[in-house]
N, C-alpha and C positions, 0 to 999 in steps of 0.2 A: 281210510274208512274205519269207525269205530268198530270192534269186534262185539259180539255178544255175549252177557255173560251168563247164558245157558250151557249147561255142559250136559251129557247122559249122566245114570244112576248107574243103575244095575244093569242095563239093557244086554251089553256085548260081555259083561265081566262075571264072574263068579264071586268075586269079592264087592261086598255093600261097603262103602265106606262109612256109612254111616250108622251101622251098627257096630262096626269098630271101634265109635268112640264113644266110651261109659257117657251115660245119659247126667253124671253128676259134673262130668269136667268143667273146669272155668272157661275153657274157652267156646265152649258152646252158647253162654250168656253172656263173653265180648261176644261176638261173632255176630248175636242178636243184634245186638244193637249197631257194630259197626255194620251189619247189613241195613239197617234203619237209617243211618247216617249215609250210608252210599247211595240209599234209593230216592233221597230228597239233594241231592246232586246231580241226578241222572242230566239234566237240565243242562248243567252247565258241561258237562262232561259233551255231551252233546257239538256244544256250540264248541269244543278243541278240536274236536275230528270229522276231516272232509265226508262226503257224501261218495267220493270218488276212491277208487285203487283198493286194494283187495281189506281182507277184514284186518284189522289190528291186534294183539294181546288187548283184551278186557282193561279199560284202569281201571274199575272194580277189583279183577285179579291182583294186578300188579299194585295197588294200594294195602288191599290185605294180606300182599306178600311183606311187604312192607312193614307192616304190624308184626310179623313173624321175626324179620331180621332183628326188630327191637325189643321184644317181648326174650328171647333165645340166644340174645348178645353174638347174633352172627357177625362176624367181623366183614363180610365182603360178599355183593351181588354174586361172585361166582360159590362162595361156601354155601350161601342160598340156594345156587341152582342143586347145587351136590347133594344138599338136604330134602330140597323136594324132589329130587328122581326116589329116593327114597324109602322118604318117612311119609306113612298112609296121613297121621296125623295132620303134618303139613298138606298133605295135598287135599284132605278134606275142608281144610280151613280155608285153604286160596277159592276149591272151588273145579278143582282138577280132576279127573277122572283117572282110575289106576291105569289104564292104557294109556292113557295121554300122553305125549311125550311135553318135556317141559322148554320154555324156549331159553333164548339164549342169554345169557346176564348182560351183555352191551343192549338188550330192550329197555333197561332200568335208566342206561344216558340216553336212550333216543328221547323216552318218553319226560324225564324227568323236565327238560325246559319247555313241555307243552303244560305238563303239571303245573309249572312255577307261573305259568303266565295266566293260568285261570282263579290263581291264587287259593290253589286247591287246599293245602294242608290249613288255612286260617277259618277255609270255610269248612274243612271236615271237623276240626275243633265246635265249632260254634254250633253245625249240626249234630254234636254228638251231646253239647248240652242243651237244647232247644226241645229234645225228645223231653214228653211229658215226664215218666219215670223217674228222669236224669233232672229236670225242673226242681222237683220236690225236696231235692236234696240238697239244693241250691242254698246258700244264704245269700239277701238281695242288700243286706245291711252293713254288714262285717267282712273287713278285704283284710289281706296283707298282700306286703309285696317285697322282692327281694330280687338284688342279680348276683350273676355267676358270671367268670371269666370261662370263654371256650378257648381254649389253646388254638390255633390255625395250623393246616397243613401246609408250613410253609419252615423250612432255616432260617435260622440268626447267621447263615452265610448270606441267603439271598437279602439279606435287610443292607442296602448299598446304598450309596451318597445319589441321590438324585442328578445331580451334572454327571456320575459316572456311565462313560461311555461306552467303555470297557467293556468283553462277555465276561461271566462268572465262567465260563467251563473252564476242566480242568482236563488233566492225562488220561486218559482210560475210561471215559465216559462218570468219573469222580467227581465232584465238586475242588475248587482251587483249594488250598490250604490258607488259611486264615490268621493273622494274629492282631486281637482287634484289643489288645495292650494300651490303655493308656490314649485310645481312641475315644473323644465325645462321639453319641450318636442320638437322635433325638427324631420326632417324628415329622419337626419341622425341615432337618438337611436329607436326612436319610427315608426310602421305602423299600417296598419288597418286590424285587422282581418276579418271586412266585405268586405271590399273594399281595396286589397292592392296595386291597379294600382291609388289610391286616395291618394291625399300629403294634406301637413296643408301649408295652405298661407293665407297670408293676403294681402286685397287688399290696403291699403294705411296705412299712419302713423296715431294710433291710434284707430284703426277699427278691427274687432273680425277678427281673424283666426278662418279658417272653412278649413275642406276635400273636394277637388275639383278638377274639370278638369280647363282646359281653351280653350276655341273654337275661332276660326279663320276665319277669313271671308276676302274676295276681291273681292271687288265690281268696276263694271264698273261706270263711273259714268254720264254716258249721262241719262241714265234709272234708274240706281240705284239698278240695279240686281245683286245676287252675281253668281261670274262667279266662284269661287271655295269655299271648307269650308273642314275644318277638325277641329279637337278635341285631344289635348297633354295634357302630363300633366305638371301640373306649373314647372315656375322657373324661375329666373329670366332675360333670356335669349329666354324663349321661344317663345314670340309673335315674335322678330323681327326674329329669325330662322323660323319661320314659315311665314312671309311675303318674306325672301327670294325666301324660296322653291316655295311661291305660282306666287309671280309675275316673275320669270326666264322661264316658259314657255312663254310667252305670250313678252319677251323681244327681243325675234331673230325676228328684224326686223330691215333693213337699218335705218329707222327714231328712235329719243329716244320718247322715254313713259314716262308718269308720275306719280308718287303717293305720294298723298296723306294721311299722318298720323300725331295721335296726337303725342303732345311733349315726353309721353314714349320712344317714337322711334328716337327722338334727340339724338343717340351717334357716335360719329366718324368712329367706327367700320362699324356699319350698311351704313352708308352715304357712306364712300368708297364703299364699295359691291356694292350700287344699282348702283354708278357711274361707277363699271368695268363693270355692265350689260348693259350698257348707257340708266338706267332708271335715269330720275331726281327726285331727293330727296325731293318733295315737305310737308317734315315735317316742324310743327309747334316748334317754338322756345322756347326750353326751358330755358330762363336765369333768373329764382331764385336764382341758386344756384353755376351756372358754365356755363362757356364760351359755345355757342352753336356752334354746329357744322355746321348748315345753315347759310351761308354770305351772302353779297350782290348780288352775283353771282346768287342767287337763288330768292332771295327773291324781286330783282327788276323787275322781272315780273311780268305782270299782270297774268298770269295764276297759279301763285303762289297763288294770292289772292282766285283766281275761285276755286283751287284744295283744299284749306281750308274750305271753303264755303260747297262745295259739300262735303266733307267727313263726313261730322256729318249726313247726310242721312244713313252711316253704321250704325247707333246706331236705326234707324228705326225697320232694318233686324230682329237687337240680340233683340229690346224690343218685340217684334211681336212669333220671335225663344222662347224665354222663357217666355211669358206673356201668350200669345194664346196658343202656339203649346205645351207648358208644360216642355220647356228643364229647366226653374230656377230651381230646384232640379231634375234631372234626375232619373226614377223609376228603373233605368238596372246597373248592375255591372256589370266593366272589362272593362279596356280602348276601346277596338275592339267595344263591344255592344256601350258605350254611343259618341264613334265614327260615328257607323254606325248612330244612332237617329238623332244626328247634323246636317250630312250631309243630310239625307233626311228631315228634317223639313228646311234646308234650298232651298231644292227643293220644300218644300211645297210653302214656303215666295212665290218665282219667279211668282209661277202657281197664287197665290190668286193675285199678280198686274197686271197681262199679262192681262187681259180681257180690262182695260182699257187702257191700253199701245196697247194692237192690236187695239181698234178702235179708235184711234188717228188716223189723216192722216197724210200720211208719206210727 
């Protein structure tokens, strides 16, 4: 049964939490609005948990706990629990009362695969720019987009020949010792035993192949908020199939739109596409090596220039997404999990600029 996410104040305590925390903290204007965002979910959170068996931890709670691990670069459900027995701060934010005792961090894997199946984190993103406030700051014209490699929690041990029948284990609960010398390995002979939704790529000429995802982002760029984000896995086809998918909604509109990307995305293929959407191609010129597919047509406007300019703020998002919020090696197997992680730490990024972006005047 869902839990409620009413807790006491003051009633049994001495201590107010909420005078606790100075009236100017940023996280009291996230808080607004992630409370805004959770209460136009109610809905669906609903329809996750039975009507039957005793009350649950709040996912109100445990989603704004959530925001805390990534906002605080906690490294792990149980550092979390450690921090809100506690830090008042934390337990004001979640929603916890200073007597309350906090639950236990295996509540994070119970609830996480109920989260993942009401496709929570795509829809707290979407609710947290839907709120009026958060509209306004929107650009509904001007996109960029860009990907990142997420490293997977998996070994270049476990990456093994597909026919291999063999276990990996080793002596003393170790992995086997390895000498992979002079061995082809490729995504097509070989997978990952730990991770088999995890491929081997490399990110440039002469740079180590590692098992990885690749995350996706499209960012508006008046503000520099990402308005969607997902998580596939490599190839070399991927980013720009995933900049389709992402800017086609946002293109049914009489007026064209623009985006903004780096020279990866310089090929003929993608260029046509965003033109049958009457998105213009504001990619960066690739001619090292071969004729680019941006002309003059594109490139003699000035907004051409701007849409360059502003696109390197998506590299803002991913270093903040993987530096802060913990996605540079992701700790979850299986496409779906380090899907859902992405997308909500990219709803974390939005909430930690919003404070200063709402006291702007408009």
């Amino acid at each position: 049964m869902r839990g409620t996410d009413k807790r006491s104040g003051e009633l049994f305590s001495y201590v107010d939490l909420e005078r606790r925390v100075r009236a100017d903290h940023p996280l009291r204007s996230i808080r607004a609005v992630a409370n805004e965002a959770l209460r136009t979910l109610s809905a669906e959170f609903s329809m996750l948990y039975s009507g039957l068996g005793r009350p649950s931890i709040s996912p109100e709670m445990l989603l704004r706990a959530m925001l805390l691990q990534a906002f605080y670069s906690v490294r792990s459900e149980r550092q979390l629990m450690e921090r809100l027995e506690f830090d008042l701060l934390f337990r004001w934010f979640v929603g916890l009362g200073v007597d309350e005792p906090v639950w236990d961090h295996s509540t994070f894997s119970k609830n996480r695969d109920r989260l993942l199946e009401g496709d929570i984190a795509a829809r707290f993103l979407s609710a947290i720019l839907d709120q009026p406030r958060v509209r306004r700051l929107l650009s509904s014209e001007h996109f960029s987009v860009d990907g990142t490699l997420v490293e997977a929690w998996a070994s270049m041990k476990s990456f093994r020949p597909r026919d291999d029948t063999d276990p990996p284990g080793g002596d003393g609960g170790r992995n086997a010792p390895a000498d992979f010398r002079g061995e082809r390995r490729s995504n097509a002979t070989h997978a990952s035993t730990t991770d088999p939704d995890a491929m081997l790529y490399r990110k440039g000429p002469g740079m180590e192949a590692k098992l990885c995802f690749i995350g996706h982002g499209l960012m508006e760029n008046r503000s520099g908020l990402l308005v969607d984000a997902r998580l596939t896995r490599v190839s070399g086809h991927a980013e720009r199939l995933a900049a389709l998918e992402m800017i086609e909604p946002h293109a049914d509109r009489p007026r064209a739109i623009t985006l903004g990307a780096d020279r990866g995305y310089d090929a003929a293929d993608f260029v046509e596409e965003l033109r049958a959407l009457h998105v213009r191609p504001h990619v960066a010129q690739n001619v090292s090596r071969r004729r680019s597919a941006i002309d003059r047509r594109t490139t003699r406007h000035k907004s051409y220039a701007a849409s360059l300019r502003a696109r390197k703020r998506i590299e803002e998002a991913f270093g903040w997404i993987k530096m802060i919020a913990g996605l540079r090696r992701t700790k979850l197997r299986g496409l779906e999990k380090v899907d859902w992680s992405f997308t909500f730490a990219a709803a974390a990024y939005n909430l930690i600029r919003l404070p200063k972006l709402l006291a702007m005047p408009a």
